[in-house]
C-alpha atoms as an extended CHARMM CRD file, in Angstrom:
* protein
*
       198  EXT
         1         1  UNK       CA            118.8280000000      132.4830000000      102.9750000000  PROA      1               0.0000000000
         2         2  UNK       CA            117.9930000000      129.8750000000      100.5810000000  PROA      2               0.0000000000
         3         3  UNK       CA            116.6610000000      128.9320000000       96.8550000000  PROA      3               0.0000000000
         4         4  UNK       CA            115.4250000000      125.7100000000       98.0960000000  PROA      4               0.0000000000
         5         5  UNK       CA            111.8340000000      126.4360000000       96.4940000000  PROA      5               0.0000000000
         6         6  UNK       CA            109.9580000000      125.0820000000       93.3280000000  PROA      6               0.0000000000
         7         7  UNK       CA            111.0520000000      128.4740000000       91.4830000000  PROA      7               0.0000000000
         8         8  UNK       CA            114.6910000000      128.9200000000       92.3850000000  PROA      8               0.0000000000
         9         9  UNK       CA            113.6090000000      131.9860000000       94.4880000000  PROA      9               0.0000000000
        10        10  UNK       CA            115.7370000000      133.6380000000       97.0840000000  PROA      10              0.0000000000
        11        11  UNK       CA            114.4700000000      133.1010000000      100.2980000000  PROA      11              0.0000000000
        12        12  UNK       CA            114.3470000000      135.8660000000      103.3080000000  PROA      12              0.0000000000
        13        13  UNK       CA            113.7070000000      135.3590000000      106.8090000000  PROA      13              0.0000000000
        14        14  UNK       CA            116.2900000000      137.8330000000      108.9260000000  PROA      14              0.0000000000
        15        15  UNK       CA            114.0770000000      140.8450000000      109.9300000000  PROA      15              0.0000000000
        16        16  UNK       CA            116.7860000000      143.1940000000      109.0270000000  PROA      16              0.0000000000
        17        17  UNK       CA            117.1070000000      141.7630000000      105.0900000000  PROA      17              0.0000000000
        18        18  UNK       CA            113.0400000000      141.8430000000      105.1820000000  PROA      18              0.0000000000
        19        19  UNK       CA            113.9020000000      145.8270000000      106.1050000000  PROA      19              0.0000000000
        20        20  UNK       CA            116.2170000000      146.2200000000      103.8930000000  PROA      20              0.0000000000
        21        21  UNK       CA            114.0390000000      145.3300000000      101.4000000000  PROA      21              0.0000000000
        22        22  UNK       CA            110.9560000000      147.2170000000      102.2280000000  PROA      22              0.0000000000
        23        23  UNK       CA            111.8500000000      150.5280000000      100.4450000000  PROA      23              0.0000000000
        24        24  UNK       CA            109.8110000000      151.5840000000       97.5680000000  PROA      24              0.0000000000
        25        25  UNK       CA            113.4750000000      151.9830000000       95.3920000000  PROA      25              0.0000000000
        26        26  UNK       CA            115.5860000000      148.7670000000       96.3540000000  PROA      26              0.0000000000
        27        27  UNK       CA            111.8900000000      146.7290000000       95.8190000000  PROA      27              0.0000000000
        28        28  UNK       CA            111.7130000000      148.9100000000       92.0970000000  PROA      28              0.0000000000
        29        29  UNK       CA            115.6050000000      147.7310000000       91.8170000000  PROA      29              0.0000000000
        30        30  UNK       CA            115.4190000000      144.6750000000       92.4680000000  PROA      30              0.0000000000
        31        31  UNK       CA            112.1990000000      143.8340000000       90.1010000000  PROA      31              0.0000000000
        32        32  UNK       CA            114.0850000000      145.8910000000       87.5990000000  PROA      32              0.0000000000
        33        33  UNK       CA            117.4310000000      143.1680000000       87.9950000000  PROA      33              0.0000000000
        34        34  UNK       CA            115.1610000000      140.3140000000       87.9270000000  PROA      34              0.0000000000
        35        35  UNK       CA            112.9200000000      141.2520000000       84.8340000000  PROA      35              0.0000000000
        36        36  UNK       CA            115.2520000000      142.6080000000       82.8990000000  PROA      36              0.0000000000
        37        37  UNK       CA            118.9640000000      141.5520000000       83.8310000000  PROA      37              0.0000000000
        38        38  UNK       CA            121.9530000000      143.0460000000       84.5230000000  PROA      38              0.0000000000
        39        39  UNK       CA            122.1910000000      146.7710000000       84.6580000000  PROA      39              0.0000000000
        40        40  UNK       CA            124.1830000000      149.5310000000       86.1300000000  PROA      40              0.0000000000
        41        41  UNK       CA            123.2580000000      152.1170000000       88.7090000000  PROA      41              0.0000000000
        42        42  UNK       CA            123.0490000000      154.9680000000       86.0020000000  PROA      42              0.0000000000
        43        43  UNK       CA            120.8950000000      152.3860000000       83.6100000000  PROA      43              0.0000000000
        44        44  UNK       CA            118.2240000000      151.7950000000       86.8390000000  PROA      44              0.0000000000
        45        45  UNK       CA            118.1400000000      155.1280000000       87.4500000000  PROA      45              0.0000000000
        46        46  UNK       CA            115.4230000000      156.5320000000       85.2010000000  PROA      46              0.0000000000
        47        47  UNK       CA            113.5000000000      153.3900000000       85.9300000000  PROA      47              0.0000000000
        48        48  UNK       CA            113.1570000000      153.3540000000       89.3250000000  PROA      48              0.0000000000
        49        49  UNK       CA            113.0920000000      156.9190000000       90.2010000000  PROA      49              0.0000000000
        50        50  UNK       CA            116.0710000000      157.8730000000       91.9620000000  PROA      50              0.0000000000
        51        51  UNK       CA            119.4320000000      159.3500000000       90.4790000000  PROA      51              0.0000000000
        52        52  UNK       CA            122.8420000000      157.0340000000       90.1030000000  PROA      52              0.0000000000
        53        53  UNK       CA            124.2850000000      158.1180000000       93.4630000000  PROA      53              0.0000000000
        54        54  UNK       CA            121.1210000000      157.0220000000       95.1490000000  PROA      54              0.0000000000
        55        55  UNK       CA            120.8970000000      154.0120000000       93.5150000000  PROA      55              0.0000000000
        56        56  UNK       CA            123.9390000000      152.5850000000       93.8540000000  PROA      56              0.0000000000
        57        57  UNK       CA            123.8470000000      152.8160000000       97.2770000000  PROA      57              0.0000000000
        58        58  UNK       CA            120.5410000000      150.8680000000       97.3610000000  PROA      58              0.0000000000
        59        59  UNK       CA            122.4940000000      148.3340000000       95.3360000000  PROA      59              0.0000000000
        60        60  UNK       CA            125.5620000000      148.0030000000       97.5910000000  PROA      60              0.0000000000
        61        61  UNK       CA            122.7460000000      147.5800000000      100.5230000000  PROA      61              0.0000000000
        62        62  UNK       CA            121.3410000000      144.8960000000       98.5210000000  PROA      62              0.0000000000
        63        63  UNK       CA            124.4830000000      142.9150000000       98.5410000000  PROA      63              0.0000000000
        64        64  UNK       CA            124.8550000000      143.3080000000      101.7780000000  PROA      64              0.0000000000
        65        65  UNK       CA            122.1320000000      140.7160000000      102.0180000000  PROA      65              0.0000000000
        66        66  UNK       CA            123.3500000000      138.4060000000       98.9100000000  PROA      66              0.0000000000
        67        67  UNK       CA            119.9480000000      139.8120000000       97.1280000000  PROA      67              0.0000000000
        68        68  UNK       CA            122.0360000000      141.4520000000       94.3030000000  PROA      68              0.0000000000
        69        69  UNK       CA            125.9120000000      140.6900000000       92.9280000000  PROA      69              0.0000000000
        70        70  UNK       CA            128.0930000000      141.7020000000       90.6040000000  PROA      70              0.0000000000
        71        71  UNK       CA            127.5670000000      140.7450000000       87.3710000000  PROA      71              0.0000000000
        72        72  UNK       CA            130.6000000000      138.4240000000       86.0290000000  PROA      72              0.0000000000
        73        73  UNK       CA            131.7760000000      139.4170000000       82.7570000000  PROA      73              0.0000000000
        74        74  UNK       CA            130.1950000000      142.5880000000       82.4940000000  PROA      74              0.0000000000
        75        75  UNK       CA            132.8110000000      144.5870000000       85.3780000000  PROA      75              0.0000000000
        76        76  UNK       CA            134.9630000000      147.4790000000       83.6910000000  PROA      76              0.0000000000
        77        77  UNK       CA            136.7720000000      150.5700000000       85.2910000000  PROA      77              0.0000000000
        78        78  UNK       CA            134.3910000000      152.7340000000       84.7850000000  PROA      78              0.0000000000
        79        79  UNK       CA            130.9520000000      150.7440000000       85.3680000000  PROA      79              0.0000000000
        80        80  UNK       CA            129.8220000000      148.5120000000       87.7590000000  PROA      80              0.0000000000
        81        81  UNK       CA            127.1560000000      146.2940000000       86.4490000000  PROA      81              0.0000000000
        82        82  UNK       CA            125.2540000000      144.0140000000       89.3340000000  PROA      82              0.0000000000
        83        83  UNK       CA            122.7890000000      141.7450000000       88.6540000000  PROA      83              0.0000000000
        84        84  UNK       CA            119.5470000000      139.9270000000       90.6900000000  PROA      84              0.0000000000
        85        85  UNK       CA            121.2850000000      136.9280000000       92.8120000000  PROA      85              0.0000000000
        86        86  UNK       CA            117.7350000000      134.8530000000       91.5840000000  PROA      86              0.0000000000
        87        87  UNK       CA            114.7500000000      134.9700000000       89.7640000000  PROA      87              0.0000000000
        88        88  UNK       CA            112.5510000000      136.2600000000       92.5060000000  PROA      88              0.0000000000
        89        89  UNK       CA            112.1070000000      135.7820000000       96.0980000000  PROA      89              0.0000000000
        90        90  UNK       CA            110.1360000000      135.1010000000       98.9000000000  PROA      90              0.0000000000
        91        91  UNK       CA            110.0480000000      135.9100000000      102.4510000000  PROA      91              0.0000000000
        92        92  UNK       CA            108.7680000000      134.1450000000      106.0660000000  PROA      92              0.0000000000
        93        93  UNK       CA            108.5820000000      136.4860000000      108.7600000000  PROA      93              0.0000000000
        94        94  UNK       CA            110.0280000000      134.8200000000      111.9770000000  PROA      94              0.0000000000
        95        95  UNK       CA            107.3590000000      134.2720000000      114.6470000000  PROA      95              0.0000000000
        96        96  UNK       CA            109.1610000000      137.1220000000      116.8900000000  PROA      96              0.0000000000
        97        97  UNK       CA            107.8430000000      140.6990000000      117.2170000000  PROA      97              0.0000000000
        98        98  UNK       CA            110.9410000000      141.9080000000      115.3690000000  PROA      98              0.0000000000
        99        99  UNK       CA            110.4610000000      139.5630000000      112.5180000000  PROA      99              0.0000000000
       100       100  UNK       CA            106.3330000000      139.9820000000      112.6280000000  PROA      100             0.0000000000
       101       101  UNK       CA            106.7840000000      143.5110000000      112.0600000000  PROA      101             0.0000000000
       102       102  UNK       CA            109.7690000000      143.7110000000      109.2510000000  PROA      102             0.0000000000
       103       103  UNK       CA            107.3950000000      141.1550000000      107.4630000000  PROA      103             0.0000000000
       104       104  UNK       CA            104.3670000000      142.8460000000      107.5520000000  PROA      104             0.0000000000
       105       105  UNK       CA            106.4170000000      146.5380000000      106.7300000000  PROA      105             0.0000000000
       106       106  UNK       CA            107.7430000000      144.3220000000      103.0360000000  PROA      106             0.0000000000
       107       107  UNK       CA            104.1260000000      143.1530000000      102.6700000000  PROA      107             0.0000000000
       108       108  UNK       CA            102.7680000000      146.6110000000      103.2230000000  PROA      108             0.0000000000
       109       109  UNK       CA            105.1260000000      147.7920000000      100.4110000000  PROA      109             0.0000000000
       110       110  UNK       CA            104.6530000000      145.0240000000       97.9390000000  PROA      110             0.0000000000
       111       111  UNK       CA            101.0490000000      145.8520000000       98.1290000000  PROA      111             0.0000000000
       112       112  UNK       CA            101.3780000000      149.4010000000       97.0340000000  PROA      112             0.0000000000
       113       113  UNK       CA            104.3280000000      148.7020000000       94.6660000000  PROA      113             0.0000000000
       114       114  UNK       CA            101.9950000000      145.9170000000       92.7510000000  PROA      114             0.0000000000
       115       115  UNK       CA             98.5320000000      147.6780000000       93.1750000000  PROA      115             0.0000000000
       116       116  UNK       CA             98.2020000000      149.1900000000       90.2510000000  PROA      116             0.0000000000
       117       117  UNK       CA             99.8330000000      146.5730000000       88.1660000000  PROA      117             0.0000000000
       118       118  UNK       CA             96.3670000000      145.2000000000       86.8680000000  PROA      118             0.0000000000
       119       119  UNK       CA             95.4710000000      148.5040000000       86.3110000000  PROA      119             0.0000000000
       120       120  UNK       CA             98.7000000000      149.4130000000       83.9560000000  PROA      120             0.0000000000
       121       121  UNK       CA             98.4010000000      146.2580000000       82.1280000000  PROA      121             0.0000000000
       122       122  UNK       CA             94.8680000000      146.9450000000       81.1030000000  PROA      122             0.0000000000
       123       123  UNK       CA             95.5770000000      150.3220000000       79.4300000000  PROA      123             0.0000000000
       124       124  UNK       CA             99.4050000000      149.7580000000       78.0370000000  PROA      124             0.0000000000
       125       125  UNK       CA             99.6460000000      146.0380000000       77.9210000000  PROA      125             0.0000000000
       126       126  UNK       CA             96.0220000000      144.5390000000       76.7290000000  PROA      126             0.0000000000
       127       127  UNK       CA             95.1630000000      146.6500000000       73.3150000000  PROA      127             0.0000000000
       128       128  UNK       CA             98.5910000000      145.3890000000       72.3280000000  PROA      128             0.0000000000
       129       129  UNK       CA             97.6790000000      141.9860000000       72.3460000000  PROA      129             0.0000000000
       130       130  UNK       CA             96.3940000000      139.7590000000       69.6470000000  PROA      130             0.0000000000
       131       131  UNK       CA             92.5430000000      137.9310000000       70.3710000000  PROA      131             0.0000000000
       132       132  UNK       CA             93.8380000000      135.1010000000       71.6990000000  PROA      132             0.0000000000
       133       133  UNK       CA             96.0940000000      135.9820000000       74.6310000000  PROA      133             0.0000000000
       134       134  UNK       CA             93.6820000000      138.8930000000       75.4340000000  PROA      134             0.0000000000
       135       135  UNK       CA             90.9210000000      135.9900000000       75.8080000000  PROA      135             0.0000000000
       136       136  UNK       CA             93.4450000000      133.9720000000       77.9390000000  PROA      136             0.0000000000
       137       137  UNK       CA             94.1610000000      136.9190000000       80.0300000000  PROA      137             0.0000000000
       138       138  UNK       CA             91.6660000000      137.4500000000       83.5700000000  PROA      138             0.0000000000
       139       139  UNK       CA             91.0290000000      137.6950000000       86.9930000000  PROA      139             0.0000000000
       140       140  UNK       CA             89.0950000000      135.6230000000       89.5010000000  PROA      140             0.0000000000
       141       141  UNK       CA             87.8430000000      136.7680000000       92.6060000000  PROA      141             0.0000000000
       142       142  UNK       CA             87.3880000000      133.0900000000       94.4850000000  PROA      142             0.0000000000
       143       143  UNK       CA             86.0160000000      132.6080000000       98.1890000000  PROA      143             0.0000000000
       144       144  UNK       CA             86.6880000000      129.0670000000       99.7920000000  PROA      144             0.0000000000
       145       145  UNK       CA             87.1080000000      127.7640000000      103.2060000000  PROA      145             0.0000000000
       146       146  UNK       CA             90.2350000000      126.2540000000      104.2910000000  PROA      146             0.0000000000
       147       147  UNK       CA             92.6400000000      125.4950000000      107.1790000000  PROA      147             0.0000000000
       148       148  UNK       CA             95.8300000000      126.5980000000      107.6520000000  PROA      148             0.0000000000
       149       149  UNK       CA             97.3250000000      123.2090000000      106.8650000000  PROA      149             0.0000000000
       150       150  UNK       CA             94.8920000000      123.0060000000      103.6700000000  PROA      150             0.0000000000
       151       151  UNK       CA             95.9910000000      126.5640000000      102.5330000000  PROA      151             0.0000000000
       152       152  UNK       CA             99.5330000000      125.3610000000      102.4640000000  PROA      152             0.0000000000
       153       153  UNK       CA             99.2060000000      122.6330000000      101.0370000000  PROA      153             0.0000000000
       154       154  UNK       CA             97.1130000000      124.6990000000       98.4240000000  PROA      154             0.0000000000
       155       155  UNK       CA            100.1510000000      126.6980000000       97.6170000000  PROA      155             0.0000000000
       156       156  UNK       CA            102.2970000000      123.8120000000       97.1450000000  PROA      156             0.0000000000
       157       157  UNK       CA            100.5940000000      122.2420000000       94.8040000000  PROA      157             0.0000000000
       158       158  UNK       CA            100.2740000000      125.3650000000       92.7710000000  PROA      158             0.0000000000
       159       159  UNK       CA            104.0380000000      126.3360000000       93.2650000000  PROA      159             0.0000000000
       160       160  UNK       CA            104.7890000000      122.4480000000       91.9490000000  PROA      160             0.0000000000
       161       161  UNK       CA            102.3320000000      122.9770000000       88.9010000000  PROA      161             0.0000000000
       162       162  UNK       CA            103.8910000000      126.1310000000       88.1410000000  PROA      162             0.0000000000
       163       163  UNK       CA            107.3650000000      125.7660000000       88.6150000000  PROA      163             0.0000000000
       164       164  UNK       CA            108.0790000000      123.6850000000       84.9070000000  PROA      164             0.0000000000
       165       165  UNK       CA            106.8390000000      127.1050000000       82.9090000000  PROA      165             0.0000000000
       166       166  UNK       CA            108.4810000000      129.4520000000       85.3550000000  PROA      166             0.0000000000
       167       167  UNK       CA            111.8660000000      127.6820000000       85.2600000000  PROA      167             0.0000000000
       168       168  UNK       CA            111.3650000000      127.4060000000       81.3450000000  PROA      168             0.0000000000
       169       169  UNK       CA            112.2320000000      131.2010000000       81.4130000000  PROA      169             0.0000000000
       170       170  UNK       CA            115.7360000000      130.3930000000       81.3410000000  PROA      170             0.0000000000
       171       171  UNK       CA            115.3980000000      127.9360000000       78.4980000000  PROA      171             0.0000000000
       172       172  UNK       CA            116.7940000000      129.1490000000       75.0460000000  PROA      172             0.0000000000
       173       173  UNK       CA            114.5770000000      127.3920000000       72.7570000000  PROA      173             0.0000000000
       174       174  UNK       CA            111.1780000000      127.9750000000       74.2910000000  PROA      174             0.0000000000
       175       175  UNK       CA            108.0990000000      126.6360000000       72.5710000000  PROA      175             0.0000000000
       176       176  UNK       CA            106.8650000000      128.1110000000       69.4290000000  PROA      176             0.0000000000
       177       177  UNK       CA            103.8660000000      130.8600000000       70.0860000000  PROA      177             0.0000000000
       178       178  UNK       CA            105.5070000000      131.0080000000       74.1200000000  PROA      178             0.0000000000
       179       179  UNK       CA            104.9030000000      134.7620000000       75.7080000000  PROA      179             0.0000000000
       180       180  UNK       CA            105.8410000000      135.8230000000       79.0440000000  PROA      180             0.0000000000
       181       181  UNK       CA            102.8150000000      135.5180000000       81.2910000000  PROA      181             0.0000000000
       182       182  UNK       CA            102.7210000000      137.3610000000       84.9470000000  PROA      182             0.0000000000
       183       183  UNK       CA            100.6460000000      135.9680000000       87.3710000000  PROA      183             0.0000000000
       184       184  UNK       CA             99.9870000000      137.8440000000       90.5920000000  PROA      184             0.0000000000
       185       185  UNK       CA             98.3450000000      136.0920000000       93.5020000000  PROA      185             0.0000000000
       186       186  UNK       CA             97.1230000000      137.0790000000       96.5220000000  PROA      186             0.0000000000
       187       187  UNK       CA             96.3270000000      134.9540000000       99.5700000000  PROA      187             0.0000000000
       188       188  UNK       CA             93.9370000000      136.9960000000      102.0130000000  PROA      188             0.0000000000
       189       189  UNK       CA             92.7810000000      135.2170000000      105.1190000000  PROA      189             0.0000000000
       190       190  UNK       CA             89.5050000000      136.7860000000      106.2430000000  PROA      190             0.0000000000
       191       191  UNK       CA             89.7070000000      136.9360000000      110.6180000000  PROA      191             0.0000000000
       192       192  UNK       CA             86.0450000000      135.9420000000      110.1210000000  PROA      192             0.0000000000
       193       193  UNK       CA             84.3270000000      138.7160000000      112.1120000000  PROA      193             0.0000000000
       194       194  UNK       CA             83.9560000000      142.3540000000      112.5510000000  PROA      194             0.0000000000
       195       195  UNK       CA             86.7460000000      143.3920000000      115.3670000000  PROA      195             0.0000000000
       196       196  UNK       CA             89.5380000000      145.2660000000      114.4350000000  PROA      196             0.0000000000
       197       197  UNK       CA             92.8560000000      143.7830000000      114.5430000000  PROA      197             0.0000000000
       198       198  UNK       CA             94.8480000000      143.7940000000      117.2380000000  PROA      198             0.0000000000
């Protein structure tokens, strides 16, 4: 595992970290960590559904995969505060059945944990919003033909023209008027005829 990505992201490809992380509370954990910093099991635990005990075991199962640590300065006797080893991550199945299948069991839960994100932003997030970031905000629904070597070069060259305002996150002094903007993206390959997959 690596952060050698435009975004500093941590970087999964064993099958059994992909595994590890395709649980509805360690992905809720994790997101948690990353959006919000350091926390302890009992501070998680009303936001992601699952009492201390439970969660701190889903923590210590993190680490076992270097996807969350202890958070330095925080440790006293009677807490143990941990903290997201990076600012998100990103996974590559390996091309073996083992691998195939613990990537596609993440992706499955990624999709249900983030499908109804659009949804909550409209009804919580939105009305809160002054004119011009709710004109800024959208959604496109784009069609194009590519090859596999096009798409990922396509994703490059968005990672590379996003990276200087995702890194920025960590800068102190941000801009004037500078919000924190999520983008979701999804990449969905149409097979290109009616069979069912195999």
């Amino acid at each position: 595992m690596s952060l050698k990505n435009p975004y500093g992201d941590f970087e999964i490809t064993e099958p059994q970290a992909l595994r590890a992380l395709a649980h509805p509370v360690r992905l809720a954990i994790l997101d948690r960590l990353q959006r919000h910093g350091p926390a302890t099991a009992t501070g998680l635990s009303p936001h992601v559904g699952a009492t201390p005990s439970v969660v701190s075991w889903h923590l210590r199962h993190l680490a076992t995969f270097g996807l969350v640590l202890d958070a330095q300065g925080t440790a006293n006797k009677r807490e143990r505060w941990w903290r997201a080893a990076s600012r998100g991550f990103r996974f590559t199945p390996p091309d073996d059945a083992e691998g195939q299948a613990a990537g596609r069991q993440l992706r499955g839960e990624m999709f249900a944990r983030y499908a109804e994100t659009p949804q909550q932003w409209m009804l919580h997030d939105e009305p809160r919003l002054n004119d011009e970031w709710r004109g800024l905000a959208g959604l496109a629904d784009t069609q194009f033909l590519a090859t596999p070597d096009e798409l990922r070069h396509l994703e490059t060259a968005i990672e590379e023209l996003l990276a200087p305002y995702v890194l920025r996150k960590d800068d102190d002094t941000p801009p004037a008027g500078a919000q924190l903007v999520r983008m979701l993206r999804y990449l969905l390959p149409d097979p290109g005829d009616d069979r069912p997959a195999s």
